[in-house]
C-alpha positions as CSV (number, residue, x, y, z in Angstrom):
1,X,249.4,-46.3,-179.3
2,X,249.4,-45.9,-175.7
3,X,245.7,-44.3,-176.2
4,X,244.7,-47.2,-178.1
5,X,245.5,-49.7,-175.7
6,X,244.1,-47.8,-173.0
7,X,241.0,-47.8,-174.8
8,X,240.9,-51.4,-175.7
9,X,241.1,-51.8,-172.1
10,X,237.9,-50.4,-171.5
11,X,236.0,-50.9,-174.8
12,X,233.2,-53.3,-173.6
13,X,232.0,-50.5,-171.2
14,X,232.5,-47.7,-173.5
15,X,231.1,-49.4,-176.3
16,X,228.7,-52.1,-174.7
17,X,226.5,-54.3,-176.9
18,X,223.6,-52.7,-177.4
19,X,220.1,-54.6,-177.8
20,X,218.4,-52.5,-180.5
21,X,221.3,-53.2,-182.8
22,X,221.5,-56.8,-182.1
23,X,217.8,-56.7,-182.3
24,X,218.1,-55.0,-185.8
25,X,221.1,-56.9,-187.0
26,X,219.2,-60.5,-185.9
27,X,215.5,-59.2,-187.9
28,X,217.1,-58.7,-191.3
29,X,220.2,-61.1,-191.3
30,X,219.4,-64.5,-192.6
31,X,220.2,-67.1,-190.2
32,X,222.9,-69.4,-190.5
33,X,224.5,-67.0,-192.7
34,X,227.3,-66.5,-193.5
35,X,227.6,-62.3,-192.4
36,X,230.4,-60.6,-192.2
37,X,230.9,-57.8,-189.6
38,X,233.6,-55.0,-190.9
39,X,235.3,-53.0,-188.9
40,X,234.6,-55.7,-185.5
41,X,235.9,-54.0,-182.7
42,X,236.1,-56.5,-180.0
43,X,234.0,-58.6,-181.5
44,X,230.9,-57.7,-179.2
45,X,228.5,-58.4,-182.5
46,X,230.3,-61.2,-183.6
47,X,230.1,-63.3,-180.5
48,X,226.6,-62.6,-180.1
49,X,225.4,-63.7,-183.7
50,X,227.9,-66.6,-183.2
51,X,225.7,-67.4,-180.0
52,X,222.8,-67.4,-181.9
53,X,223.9,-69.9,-184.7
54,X,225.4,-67.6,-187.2
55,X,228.9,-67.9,-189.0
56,X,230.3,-64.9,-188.9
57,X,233.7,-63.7,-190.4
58,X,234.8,-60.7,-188.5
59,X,238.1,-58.2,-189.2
60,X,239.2,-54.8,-187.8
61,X,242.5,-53.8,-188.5
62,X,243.8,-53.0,-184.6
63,X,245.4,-55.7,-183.4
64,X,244.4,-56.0,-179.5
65,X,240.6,-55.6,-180.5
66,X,241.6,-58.4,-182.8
67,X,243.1,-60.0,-180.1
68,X,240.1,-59.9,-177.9
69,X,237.7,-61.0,-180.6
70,X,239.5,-63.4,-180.9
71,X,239.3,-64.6,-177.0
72,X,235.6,-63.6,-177.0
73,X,234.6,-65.9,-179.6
74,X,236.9,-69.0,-179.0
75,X,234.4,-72.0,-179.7
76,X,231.7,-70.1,-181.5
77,X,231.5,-70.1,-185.2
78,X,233.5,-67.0,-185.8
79,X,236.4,-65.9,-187.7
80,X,238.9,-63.4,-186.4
81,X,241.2,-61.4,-189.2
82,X,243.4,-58.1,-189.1
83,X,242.5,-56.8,-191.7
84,X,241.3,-53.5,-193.1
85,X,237.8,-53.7,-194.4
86,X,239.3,-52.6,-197.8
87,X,240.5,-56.0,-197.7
88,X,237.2,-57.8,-197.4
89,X,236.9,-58.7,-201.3
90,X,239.8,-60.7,-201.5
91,X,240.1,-62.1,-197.9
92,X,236.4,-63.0,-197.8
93,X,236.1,-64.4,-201.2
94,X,236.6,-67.8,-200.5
95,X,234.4,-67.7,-197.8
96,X,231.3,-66.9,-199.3
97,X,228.7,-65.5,-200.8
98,X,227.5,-64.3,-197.7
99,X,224.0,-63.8,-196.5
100,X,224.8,-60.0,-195.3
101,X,227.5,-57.7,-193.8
102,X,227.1,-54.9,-191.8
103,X,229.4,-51.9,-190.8
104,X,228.4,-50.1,-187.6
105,X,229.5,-48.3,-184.8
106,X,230.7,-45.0,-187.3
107,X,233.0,-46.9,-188.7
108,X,232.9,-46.2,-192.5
109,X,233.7,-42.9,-192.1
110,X,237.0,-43.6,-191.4
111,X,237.4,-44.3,-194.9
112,X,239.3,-41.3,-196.7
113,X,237.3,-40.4,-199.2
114,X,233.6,-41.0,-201.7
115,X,235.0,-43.1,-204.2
116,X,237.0,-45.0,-201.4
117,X,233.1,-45.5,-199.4
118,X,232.0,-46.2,-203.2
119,X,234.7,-48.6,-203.8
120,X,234.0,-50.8,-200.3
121,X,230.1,-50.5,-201.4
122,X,230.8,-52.4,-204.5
123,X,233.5,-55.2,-202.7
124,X,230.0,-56.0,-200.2
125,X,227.5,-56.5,-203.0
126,X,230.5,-58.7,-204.7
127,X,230.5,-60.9,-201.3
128,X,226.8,-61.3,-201.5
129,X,224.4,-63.6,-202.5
130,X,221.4,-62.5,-204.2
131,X,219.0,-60.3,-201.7
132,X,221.4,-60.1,-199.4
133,X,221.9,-57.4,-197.1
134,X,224.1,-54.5,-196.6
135,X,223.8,-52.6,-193.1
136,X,226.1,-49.3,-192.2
137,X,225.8,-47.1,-189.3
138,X,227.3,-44.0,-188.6
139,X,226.7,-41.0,-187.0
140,X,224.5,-38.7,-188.7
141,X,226.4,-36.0,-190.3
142,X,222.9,-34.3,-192.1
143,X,222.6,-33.4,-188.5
144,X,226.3,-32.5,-187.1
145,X,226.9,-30.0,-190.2
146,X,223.3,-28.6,-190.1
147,X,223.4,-28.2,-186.7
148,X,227.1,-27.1,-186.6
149,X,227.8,-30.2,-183.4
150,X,230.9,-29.7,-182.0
151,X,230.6,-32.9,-179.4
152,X,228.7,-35.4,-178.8
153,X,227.4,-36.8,-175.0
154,X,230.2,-37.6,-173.4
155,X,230.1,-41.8,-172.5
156,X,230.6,-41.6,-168.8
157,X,230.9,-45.7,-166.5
158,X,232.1,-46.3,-163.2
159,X,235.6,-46.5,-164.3
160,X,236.2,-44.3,-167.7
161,X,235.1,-40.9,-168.9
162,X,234.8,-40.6,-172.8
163,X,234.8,-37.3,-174.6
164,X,234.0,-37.0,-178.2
165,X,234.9,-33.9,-180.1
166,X,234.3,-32.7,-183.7
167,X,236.7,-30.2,-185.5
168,X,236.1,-28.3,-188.8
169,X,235.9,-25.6,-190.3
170,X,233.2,-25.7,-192.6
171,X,230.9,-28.2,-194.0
172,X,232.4,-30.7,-196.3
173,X,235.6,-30.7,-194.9
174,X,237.2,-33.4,-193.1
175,X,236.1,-33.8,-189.8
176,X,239.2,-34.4,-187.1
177,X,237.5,-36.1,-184.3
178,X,239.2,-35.9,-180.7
179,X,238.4,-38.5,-178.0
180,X,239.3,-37.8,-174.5
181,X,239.7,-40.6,-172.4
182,X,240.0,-40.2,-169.0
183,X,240.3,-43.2,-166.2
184,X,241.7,-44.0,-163.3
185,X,245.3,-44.6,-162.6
186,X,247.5,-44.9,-159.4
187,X,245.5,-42.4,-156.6
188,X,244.6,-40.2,-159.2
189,X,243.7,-40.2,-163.3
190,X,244.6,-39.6,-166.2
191,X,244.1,-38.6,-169.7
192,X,244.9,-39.2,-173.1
193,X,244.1,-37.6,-176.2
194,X,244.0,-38.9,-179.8
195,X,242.8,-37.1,-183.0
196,X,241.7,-38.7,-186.1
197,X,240.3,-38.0,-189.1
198,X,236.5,-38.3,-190.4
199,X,234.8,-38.4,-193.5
200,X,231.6,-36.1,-192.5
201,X,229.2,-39.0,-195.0
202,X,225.6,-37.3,-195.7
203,X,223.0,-39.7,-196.0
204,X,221.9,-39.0,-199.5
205,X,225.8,-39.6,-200.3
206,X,225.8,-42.7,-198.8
207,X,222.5,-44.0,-200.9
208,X,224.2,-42.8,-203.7
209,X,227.7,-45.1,-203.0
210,X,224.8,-48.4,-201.9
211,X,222.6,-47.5,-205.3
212,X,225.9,-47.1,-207.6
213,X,227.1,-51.0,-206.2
214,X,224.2,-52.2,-207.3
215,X,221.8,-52.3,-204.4
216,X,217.8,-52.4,-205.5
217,X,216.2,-51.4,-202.0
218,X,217.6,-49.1,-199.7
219,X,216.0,-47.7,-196.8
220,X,217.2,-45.2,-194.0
221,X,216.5,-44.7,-190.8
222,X,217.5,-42.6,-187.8
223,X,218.0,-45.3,-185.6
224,X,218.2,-49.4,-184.9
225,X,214.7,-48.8,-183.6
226,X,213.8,-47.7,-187.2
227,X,212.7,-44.3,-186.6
228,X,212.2,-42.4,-189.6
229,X,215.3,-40.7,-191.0
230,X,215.5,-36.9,-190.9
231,X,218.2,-34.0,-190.2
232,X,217.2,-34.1,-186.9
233,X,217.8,-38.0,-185.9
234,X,221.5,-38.5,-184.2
235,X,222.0,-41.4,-186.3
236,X,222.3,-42.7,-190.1
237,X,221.1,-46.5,-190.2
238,X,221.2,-47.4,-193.8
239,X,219.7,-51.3,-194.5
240,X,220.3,-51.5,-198.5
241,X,219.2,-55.8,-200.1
242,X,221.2,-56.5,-203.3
Protein backbone atom coordinates (compact mmCIF):
# COMPACT_ATOMS: atom_id res chain seq x y z
CA UNK A 1 0.00 0.00 0.00
CA UNK A 2 2.71 2.23 0.99
CA UNK A 3 3.80 2.23 -2.94
CA UNK A 4 0.34 3.10 -3.86
CA UNK A 5 0.05 6.04 -1.79
CA UNK A 6 3.30 7.19 -2.71
CA UNK A 7 2.24 7.15 -6.14
CA UNK A 8 -1.07 8.77 -5.74
CA UNK A 9 1.03 11.39 -4.40
CA UNK A 10 2.60 12.12 -7.54
CA UNK A 11 0.19 10.90 -10.13
CA UNK A 12 -0.78 14.18 -11.89
CA UNK A 13 3.03 14.56 -12.82
CA UNK A 14 3.55 11.03 -13.64
CA UNK A 15 0.54 10.66 -15.50
CA UNK A 16 -0.34 14.29 -16.67
CA UNK A 17 -3.33 14.99 -18.94
CA UNK A 18 -2.30 14.72 -22.13
CA UNK A 19 -3.85 16.89 -25.12
CA UNK A 20 -4.06 14.32 -27.86
CA UNK A 21 -6.19 12.16 -25.78
CA UNK A 22 -8.41 14.79 -24.64
CA UNK A 23 -8.35 15.91 -28.16
CA UNK A 24 -9.43 12.35 -29.30
CA UNK A 25 -11.77 11.62 -26.46
CA UNK A 26 -13.64 15.30 -27.09
CA UNK A 27 -13.79 14.52 -31.42
CA UNK A 28 -15.72 11.18 -31.07
CA UNK A 29 -17.72 11.63 -27.67
CA UNK A 30 -21.04 13.09 -28.08
CA UNK A 31 -21.51 16.13 -26.06
CA UNK A 32 -23.49 16.38 -23.23
CA UNK A 33 -23.24 12.75 -22.84
CA UNK A 34 -23.49 10.95 -20.61
CA UNK A 35 -19.68 8.94 -20.90
CA UNK A 36 -18.38 7.01 -18.57
CA UNK A 37 -14.58 6.83 -17.89
CA UNK A 38 -13.39 3.20 -16.31
CA UNK A 39 -10.74 2.74 -14.59
CA UNK A 40 -10.47 7.02 -13.66
CA UNK A 41 -7.39 7.36 -11.93
CA UNK A 42 -7.42 10.74 -10.42
CA UNK A 43 -9.97 11.80 -12.43
CA UNK A 44 -7.60 13.97 -14.77
CA UNK A 45 -10.19 13.00 -17.90
CA UNK A 46 -13.09 13.30 -15.99
CA UNK A 47 -12.63 16.86 -14.76
CA UNK A 48 -11.64 17.94 -18.01
CA UNK A 49 -14.84 16.57 -20.05
CA UNK A 50 -16.81 17.86 -16.96
CA UNK A 51 -15.23 21.36 -17.85
CA UNK A 52 -16.31 21.14 -21.17
CA UNK A 53 -20.11 20.37 -20.47
CA UNK A 54 -20.12 16.63 -20.27
CA UNK A 55 -21.65 14.34 -17.49
CA UNK A 56 -19.44 12.00 -16.72
CA UNK A 57 -19.62 8.94 -14.34
CA UNK A 58 -16.20 8.03 -13.37
CA UNK A 59 -14.93 4.79 -10.97
CA UNK A 60 -11.48 3.20 -10.23
CA UNK A 61 -11.36 0.90 -7.58
CA UNK A 62 -8.21 2.59 -5.34
CA UNK A 63 -9.51 4.55 -2.96
CA UNK A 64 -7.18 7.77 -2.73
CA UNK A 65 -7.36 8.24 -6.55
CA UNK A 66 -10.99 7.98 -5.81
CA UNK A 67 -10.49 10.42 -3.21
CA UNK A 68 -8.88 12.88 -5.37
CA UNK A 69 -11.35 12.56 -8.17
CA UNK A 70 -13.43 13.29 -6.15
CA UNK A 71 -11.73 16.76 -4.91
CA UNK A 72 -10.80 17.43 -8.50
CA UNK A 73 -14.15 17.51 -9.79
CA UNK A 74 -16.23 18.98 -6.81
CA UNK A 75 -18.79 21.31 -8.72
CA UNK A 76 -18.52 19.84 -12.18
CA UNK A 77 -20.94 17.40 -13.44
CA UNK A 78 -19.10 14.26 -12.39
CA UNK A 79 -19.62 11.26 -10.52
CA UNK A 80 -17.05 9.69 -8.35
CA UNK A 81 -17.51 5.65 -7.44
CA UNK A 82 -15.07 2.88 -6.09
CA UNK A 83 -15.69 0.58 -7.96
CA UNK A 84 -14.09 -2.05 -10.13
CA UNK A 85 -14.94 -1.54 -13.81
CA UNK A 86 -16.45 -5.12 -13.65
CA UNK A 87 -18.97 -3.41 -11.75
CA UNK A 88 -20.02 -0.84 -14.37
CA UNK A 89 -23.18 -2.81 -15.66
CA UNK A 90 -24.93 -2.73 -12.61
CA UNK A 91 -23.68 0.56 -10.95
CA UNK A 92 -24.13 2.47 -14.17
CA UNK A 93 -27.37 1.12 -15.17
CA UNK A 94 -29.53 3.53 -13.81
CA UNK A 95 -27.54 6.10 -15.06
CA UNK A 96 -27.79 5.66 -18.51
CA UNK A 97 -27.65 4.75 -21.74
CA UNK A 98 -24.60 6.54 -22.09
CA UNK A 99 -23.27 8.35 -25.09
CA UNK A 100 -19.68 6.52 -24.80
CA UNK A 101 -17.06 5.12 -22.39
CA UNK A 102 -13.66 4.87 -22.72
CA UNK A 103 -10.85 2.89 -20.86
CA UNK A 104 -7.33 4.28 -21.18
CA UNK A 105 -4.14 4.72 -19.77
CA UNK A 106 -3.46 0.46 -20.11
CA UNK A 107 -5.84 -0.17 -17.92
CA UNK A 108 -7.87 -3.12 -19.27
CA UNK A 109 -5.15 -5.25 -19.09
CA UNK A 110 -5.39 -5.58 -15.69
CA UNK A 111 -8.21 -7.61 -16.22
CA UNK A 112 -7.24 -11.50 -15.67
CA UNK A 113 -8.11 -12.97 -18.42
CA UNK A 114 -10.01 -13.02 -22.51
CA UNK A 115 -13.32 -13.90 -21.49
CA UNK A 116 -13.02 -11.48 -18.42
CA UNK A 117 -11.94 -8.43 -21.31
CA UNK A 118 -14.86 -10.21 -23.41
CA UNK A 119 -17.18 -10.08 -20.53
CA UNK A 120 -16.52 -6.05 -19.69
CA UNK A 121 -16.80 -5.58 -23.64
CA UNK A 122 -20.34 -6.72 -23.55
CA UNK A 123 -21.35 -4.77 -19.97
CA UNK A 124 -20.14 -1.25 -22.23
CA UNK A 125 -22.25 -2.00 -25.30
CA UNK A 126 -25.21 -2.83 -22.60
CA UNK A 127 -24.56 0.92 -21.15
CA UNK A 128 -24.81 2.34 -24.55
CA UNK A 129 -27.14 3.93 -26.65
CA UNK A 130 -27.28 3.16 -30.14
CA UNK A 131 -23.84 4.37 -32.04
CA UNK A 132 -22.37 4.95 -29.18
CA UNK A 133 -18.80 4.73 -28.61
CA UNK A 134 -16.43 2.45 -27.02
CA UNK A 135 -12.61 3.70 -26.60
CA UNK A 136 -9.67 1.43 -24.95
CA UNK A 137 -6.12 2.17 -24.83
CA UNK A 138 -3.36 0.13 -23.79
CA UNK A 139 -0.10 -0.41 -24.48
CA UNK A 140 0.60 -2.21 -27.59
CA UNK A 141 1.54 -5.66 -26.79
CA UNK A 142 1.76 -6.77 -31.02
CA UNK A 143 4.85 -4.78 -30.40
CA UNK A 144 6.28 -5.67 -26.66
CA UNK A 145 6.06 -9.55 -27.58
CA UNK A 146 7.31 -9.06 -31.24
CA UNK A 147 9.93 -7.01 -30.15
CA UNK A 148 10.61 -8.95 -26.89
CA UNK A 149 10.42 -5.07 -24.71
CA UNK A 150 11.52 -5.51 -21.50
CA UNK A 151 10.81 -1.67 -20.26
CA UNK A 152 9.45 1.03 -21.36
CA UNK A 153 10.98 4.99 -21.16
CA UNK A 154 11.27 5.61 -17.92
CA UNK A 155 8.77 8.82 -16.90
CA UNK A 156 11.37 11.09 -15.27
CA UNK A 157 9.82 15.16 -13.52
CA UNK A 158 11.48 17.37 -11.26
CA UNK A 159 10.43 15.48 -8.29
CA UNK A 160 9.80 11.59 -9.23
CA UNK A 161 11.63 8.96 -11.30
CA UNK A 162 9.24 6.26 -12.79
CA UNK A 163 10.55 2.91 -13.98
CA UNK A 164 8.42 0.55 -15.96
CA UNK A 165 9.43 -3.05 -16.30
CA UNK A 166 8.01 -6.10 -18.21
CA UNK A 167 8.62 -9.73 -17.03
CA UNK A 168 7.87 -12.99 -18.98
CA UNK A 169 8.91 -15.64 -20.09
CA UNK A 170 7.41 -16.24 -23.30
CA UNK A 171 4.74 -14.81 -25.36
CA UNK A 172 1.22 -15.34 -24.10
CA UNK A 173 2.11 -15.54 -20.74
CA UNK A 174 1.16 -13.14 -18.11
CA UNK A 175 3.06 -10.25 -18.12
CA UNK A 176 4.28 -9.16 -14.33
CA UNK A 177 4.88 -5.56 -14.65
CA UNK A 178 7.33 -3.80 -12.06
CA UNK A 179 7.25 -0.04 -11.50
CA UNK A 180 10.00 1.65 -9.73
CA UNK A 181 9.31 4.65 -8.14
CA UNK A 182 11.82 6.67 -6.89
CA UNK A 183 11.39 10.39 -5.13
CA UNK A 184 12.73 12.41 -2.87
CA UNK A 185 12.55 11.93 0.85
CA UNK A 186 14.33 13.49 3.95
CA UNK A 187 18.14 14.58 2.33
CA UNK A 188 18.13 11.79 0.33
CA UNK A 189 15.41 9.26 -1.80
CA UNK A 190 13.95 6.61 -1.91
CA UNK A 191 12.39 3.78 -3.65
CA UNK A 192 9.61 1.48 -3.83
CA UNK A 193 8.87 -1.44 -5.80
CA UNK A 194 5.52 -3.01 -6.71
CA UNK A 195 4.77 -5.93 -9.10
CA UNK A 196 1.60 -6.68 -10.72
CA UNK A 197 0.19 -8.64 -13.14
CA UNK A 198 -0.77 -7.98 -16.99
CA UNK A 199 -2.80 -9.45 -19.49
CA UNK A 200 -0.23 -9.11 -22.62
CA UNK A 201 -3.90 -8.05 -25.01
CA UNK A 202 -3.00 -8.32 -28.89
CA UNK A 203 -4.90 -6.09 -30.90
CA UNK A 204 -6.58 -8.56 -33.18
CA UNK A 205 -7.72 -10.11 -29.67
CA UNK A 206 -9.11 -7.12 -28.58
CA UNK A 207 -11.29 -6.58 -31.98
CA UNK A 208 -12.34 -9.88 -31.47
CA UNK A 209 -13.70 -9.18 -27.50
CA UNK A 210 -15.34 -5.35 -29.25
CA UNK A 211 -16.83 -7.49 -32.46
CA UNK A 212 -18.23 -10.45 -30.16
CA UNK A 213 -20.29 -7.51 -27.78
CA UNK A 214 -21.76 -6.45 -30.63
CA UNK A 215 -19.81 -3.48 -31.91
CA UNK A 216 -20.41 -2.77 -35.94
CA UNK A 217 -17.26 -0.34 -36.64
CA UNK A 218 -14.08 -0.77 -35.16
CA UNK A 219 -11.10 0.89 -36.00
CA UNK A 220 -7.40 0.85 -34.60
CA UNK A 221 -4.93 2.99 -34.36
CA UNK A 222 -1.38 3.36 -33.00
CA UNK A 223 -1.99 6.41 -31.32
CA UNK A 224 -4.54 9.38 -30.07
CA UNK A 225 -3.13 11.21 -33.02
CA UNK A 226 -4.63 8.32 -35.16
CA UNK A 227 -1.64 7.01 -36.71
CA UNK A 228 -2.20 3.92 -38.51
CA UNK A 229 -1.98 0.83 -36.42
CA UNK A 230 0.93 -1.61 -36.95
CA UNK A 231 3.42 -3.93 -34.86
CA UNK A 232 5.61 -1.25 -34.81
CA UNK A 233 3.30 1.70 -33.12
CA UNK A 234 3.89 1.89 -29.07
CA UNK A 235 0.29 2.07 -28.59
CA UNK A 236 -3.17 0.16 -29.16
CA UNK A 237 -6.07 2.91 -29.54
CA UNK A 238 -9.15 0.95 -30.37
CA UNK A 239 -12.40 3.51 -31.17
CA UNK A 240 -15.28 0.58 -31.71
CA UNK A 241 -19.44 2.56 -32.39
CA UNK A 242 -22.15 0.08 -31.25
Amino acid sequence: MEFYTALGKYYDQVFPLGEAQLAFLTKYLDKPGPVADLACGTGTYARALGERGYAVAALDLDGEMVRQAKEKTKGLPVTVFRADMREAAFLLREKGPFAGAFCIGNSIVHLSSLEEIAALCQDVAGLLKPGGVFIVQTVNYDWVLAERVAQLPPIITEEVRFVRKYIYEKPGDPIEFRGELTYSAGEGSKTLVNSVQLLPLLSGELQEALAGAGFKEISLYGNFQEAPHSIKTPATVALARK
